[in-house]
VOBA-1610 file (N, C-alpha, C; in pm, whole numbers, padded with zeros to 5 digits, always signed):
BEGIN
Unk+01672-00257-00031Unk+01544-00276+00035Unk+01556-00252+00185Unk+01681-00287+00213Unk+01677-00257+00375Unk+01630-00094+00435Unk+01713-00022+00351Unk+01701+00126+00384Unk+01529+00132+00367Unk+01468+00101+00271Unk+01334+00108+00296Unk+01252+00053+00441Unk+01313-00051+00437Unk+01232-00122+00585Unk+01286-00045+00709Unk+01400+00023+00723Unk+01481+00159+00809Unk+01380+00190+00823Unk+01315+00289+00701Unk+01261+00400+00702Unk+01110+00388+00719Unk+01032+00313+00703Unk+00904+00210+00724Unk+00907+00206+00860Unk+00991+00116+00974Unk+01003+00121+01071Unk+01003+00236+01149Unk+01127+00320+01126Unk+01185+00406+01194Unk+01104+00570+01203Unk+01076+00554+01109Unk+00959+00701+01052Unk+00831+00713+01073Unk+00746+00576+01142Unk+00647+00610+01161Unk+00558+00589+01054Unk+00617+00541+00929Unk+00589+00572+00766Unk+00471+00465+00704Unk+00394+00480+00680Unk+00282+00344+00568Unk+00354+00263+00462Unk+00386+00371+00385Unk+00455+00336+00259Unk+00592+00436+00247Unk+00701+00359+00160Unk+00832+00415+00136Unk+00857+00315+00005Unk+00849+00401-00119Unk+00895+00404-00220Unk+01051+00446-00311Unk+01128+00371-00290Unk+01245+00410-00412Unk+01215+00348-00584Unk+01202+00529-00648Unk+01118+00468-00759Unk+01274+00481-00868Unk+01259+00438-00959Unk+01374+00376-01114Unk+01439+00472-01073Unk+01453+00584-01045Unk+01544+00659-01105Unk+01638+00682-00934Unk+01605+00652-00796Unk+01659+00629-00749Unk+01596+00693-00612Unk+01520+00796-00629Unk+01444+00880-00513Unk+01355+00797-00438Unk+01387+00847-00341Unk+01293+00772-00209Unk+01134+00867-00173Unk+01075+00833-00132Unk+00891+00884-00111Unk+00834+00843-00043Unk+00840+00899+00111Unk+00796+00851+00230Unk+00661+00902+00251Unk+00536+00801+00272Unk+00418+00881+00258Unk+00379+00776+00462Unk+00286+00890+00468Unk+00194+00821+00584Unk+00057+00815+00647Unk+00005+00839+00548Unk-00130+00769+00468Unk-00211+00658+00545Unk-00356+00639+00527Unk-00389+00534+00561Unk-00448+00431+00434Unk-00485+00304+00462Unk-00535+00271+00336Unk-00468+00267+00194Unk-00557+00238+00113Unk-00488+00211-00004Unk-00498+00339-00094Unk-00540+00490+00007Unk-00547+00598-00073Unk-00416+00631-00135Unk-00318+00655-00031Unk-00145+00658-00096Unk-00182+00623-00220Unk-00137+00493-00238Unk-00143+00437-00351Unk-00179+00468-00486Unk-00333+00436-00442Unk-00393+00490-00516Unk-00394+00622-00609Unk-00382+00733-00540Unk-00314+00868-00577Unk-00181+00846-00629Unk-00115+00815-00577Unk+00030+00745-00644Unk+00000+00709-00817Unk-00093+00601-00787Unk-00109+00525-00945Unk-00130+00650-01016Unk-00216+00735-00996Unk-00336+00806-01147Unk-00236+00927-01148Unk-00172+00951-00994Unk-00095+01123-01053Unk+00045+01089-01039Unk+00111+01019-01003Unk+00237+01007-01024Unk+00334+00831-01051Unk+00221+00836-01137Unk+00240+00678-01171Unk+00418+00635-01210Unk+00504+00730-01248Unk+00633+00735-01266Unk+00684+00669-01118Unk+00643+00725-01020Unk+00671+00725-00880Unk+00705+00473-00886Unk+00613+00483-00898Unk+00602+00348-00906Unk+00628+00256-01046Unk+00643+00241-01137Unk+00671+00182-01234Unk+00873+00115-01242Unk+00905+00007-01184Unk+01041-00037-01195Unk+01103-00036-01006Unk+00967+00062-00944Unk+01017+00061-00787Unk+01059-00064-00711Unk+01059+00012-00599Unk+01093-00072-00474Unk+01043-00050-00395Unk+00971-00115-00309Unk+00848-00074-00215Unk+00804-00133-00069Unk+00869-00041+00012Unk+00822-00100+00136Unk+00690-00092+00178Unk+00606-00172+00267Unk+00472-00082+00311Unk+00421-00184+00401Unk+00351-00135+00500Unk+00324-00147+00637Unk+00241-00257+00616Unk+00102-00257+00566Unk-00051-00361+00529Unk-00049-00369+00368Unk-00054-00498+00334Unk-00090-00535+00187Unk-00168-00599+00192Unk-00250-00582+00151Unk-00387-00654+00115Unk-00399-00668-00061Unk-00506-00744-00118Unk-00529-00753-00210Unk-00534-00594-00295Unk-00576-00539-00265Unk-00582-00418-00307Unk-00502-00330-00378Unk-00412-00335-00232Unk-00246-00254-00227Unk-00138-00353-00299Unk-00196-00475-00326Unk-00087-00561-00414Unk-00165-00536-00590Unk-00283-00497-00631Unk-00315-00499-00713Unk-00290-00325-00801Unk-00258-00240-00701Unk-00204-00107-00740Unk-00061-00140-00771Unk-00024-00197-00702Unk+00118-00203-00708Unk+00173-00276-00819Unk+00104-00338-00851Unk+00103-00469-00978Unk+00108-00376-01115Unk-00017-00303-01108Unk-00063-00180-01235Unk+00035-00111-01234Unk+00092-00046-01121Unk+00191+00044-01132Unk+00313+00034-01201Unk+00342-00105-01179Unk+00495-00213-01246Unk+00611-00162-01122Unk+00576-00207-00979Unk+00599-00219-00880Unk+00680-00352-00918Unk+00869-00330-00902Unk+00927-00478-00928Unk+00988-00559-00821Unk+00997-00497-00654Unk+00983-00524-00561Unk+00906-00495-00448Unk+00885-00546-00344Unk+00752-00543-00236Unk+00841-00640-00128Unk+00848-00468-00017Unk+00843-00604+00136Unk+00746-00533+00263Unk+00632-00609+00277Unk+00548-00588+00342Unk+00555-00649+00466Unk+00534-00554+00586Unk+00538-00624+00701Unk+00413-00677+00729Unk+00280-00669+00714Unk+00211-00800+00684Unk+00118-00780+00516Unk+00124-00877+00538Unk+00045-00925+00383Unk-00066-01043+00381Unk-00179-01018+00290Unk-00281-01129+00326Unk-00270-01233+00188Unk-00319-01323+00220Unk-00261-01429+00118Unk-00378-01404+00035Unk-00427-01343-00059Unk-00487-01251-00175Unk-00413-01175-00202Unk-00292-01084-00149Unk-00278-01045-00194Unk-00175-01125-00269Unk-00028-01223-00203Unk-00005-01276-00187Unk+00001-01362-00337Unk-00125-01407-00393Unk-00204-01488-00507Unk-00153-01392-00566Unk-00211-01275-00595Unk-00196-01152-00665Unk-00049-01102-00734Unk+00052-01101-00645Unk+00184-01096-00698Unk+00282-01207-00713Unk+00243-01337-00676Unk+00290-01435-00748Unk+00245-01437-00911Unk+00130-01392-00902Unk+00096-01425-01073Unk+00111-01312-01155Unk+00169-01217-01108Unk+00251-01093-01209Unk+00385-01127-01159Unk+00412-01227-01097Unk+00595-01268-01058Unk+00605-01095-01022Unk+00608-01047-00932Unk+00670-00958-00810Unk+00758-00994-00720Unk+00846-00984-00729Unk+00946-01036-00595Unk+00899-00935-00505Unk+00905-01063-00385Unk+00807-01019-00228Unk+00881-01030-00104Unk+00879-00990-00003Unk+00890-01062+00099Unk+00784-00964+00211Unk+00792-01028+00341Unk+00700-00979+00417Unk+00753-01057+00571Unk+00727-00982+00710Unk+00725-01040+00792Unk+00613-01096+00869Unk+00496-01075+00825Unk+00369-01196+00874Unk+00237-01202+00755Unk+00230-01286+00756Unk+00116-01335+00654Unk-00029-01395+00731Unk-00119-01317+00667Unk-00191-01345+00729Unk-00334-01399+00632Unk-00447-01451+00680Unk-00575-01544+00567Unk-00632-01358+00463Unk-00634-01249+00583Unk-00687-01131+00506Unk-00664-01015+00606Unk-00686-00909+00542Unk-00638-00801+00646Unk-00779-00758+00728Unk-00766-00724+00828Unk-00900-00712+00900Unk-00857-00529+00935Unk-00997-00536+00899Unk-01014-00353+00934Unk-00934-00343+01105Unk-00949-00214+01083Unk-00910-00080+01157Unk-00970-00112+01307Unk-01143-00122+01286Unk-01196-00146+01423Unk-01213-00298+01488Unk-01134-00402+01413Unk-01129-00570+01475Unk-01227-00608+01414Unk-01338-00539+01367Unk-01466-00630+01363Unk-01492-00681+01261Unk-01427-00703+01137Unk-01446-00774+01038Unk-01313-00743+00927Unk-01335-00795+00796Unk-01209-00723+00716Unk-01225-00592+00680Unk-01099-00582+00633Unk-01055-00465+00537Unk-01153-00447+00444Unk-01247-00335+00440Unk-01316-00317+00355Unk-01279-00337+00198Unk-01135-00297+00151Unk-01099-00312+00011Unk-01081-00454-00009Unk-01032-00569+00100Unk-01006-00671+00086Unk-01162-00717+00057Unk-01241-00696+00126Unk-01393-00725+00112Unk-01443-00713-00021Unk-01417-00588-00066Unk-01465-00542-00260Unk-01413-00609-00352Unk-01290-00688-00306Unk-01224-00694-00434Unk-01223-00899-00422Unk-01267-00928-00314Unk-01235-01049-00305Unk-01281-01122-00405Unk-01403-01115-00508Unk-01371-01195-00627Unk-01340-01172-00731Unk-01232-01059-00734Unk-01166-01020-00835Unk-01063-01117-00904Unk-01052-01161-00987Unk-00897-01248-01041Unk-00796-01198-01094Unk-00780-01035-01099Unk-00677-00984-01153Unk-00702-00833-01112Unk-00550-00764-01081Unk-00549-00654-01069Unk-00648-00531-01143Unk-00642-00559-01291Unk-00776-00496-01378Unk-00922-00511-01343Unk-00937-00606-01322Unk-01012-00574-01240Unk-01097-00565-01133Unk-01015-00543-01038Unk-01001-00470-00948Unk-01003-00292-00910Unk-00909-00289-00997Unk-00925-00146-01013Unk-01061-00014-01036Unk-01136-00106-01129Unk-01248+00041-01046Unk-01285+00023-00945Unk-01311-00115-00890Unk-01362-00141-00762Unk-01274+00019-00652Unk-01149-00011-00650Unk-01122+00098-00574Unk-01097+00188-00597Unk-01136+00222-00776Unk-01127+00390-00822Unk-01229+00414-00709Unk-01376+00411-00714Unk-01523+00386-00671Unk-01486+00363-00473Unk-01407+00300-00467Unk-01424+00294-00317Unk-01327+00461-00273Unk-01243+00481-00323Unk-01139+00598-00327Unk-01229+00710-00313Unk-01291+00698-00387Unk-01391+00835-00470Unk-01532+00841-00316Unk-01563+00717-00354Unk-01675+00782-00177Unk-01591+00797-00052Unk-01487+00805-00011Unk-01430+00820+00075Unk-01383+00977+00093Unk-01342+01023-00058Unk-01328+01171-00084Unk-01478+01238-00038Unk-01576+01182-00126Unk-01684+01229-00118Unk-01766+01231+00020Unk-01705+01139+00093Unk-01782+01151+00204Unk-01686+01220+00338Unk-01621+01258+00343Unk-01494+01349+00431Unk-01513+01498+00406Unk-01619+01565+00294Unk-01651+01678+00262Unk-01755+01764+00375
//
């Protein structure tokens, strides 16, 4: 896990994945799009991994969960998400924890943290941010 948090740090990187079979996958992405794309097209990528990544929010802990993501060290994490991988037992760690992740511009949360907040399980959750994924494509056209 260290070499991941190296490379997280050192690279400039969002996310850094070493998936089962031993390969590393440095993405630098914003949001929980990585991910997301991760899950539906290269869901191998994540299933048994190891996973560093910059912001976890409920979201990015609930992809990661689906994926069968079997470690996570997040340099911050919001305590939803937090809920989220204690109850699929994920071994975690993180260097700040925080009540939720707050957007990009200060002024309120993380929009995905916002969609999904009364979700009780990664399932569902998940269309919530198929659907948030998808207008974001749709609206960048």
């Amino acid at each position: 896990m260290n070499e991941l948090i190296d490379i997280l740090d050192n690279q400039n990187a969002s996310l850094v994945i070493r998936d089962a079979q031993g390969a590393i996958h440095t993405l630098h992405g914003r949001g929980v799009s990585d991910l997301h794309n991760i899950l539906h097209n290269m869901p191998q990528w994540l299933n048994g991994a190891m996973v560093a990544d910059k912001v976890v929010g409920r979201g990015a802990a609930a992809l990661m969960i689906l994926g069968g993501v079997k470690q996570l060290h997040a340099a911050l994490i919001s305590e939803p998400a937090i809920e989220f991988l204690e109850k699929a037992h994920v071994k975690f760690s993180y260097r700040k924890r925080v009540p939720a992740i707050v957007n990009r511009a200060g002024t309120g949360f993380c929009p995905v943290e916002t969609l999904t907040a009364n979700c009780t399980s990664p399932q569902e959750a998940l269309p919530l941010i198929d659907q948030f994924v998808s207008s974001l494509k749709s609206s960048s056209c």
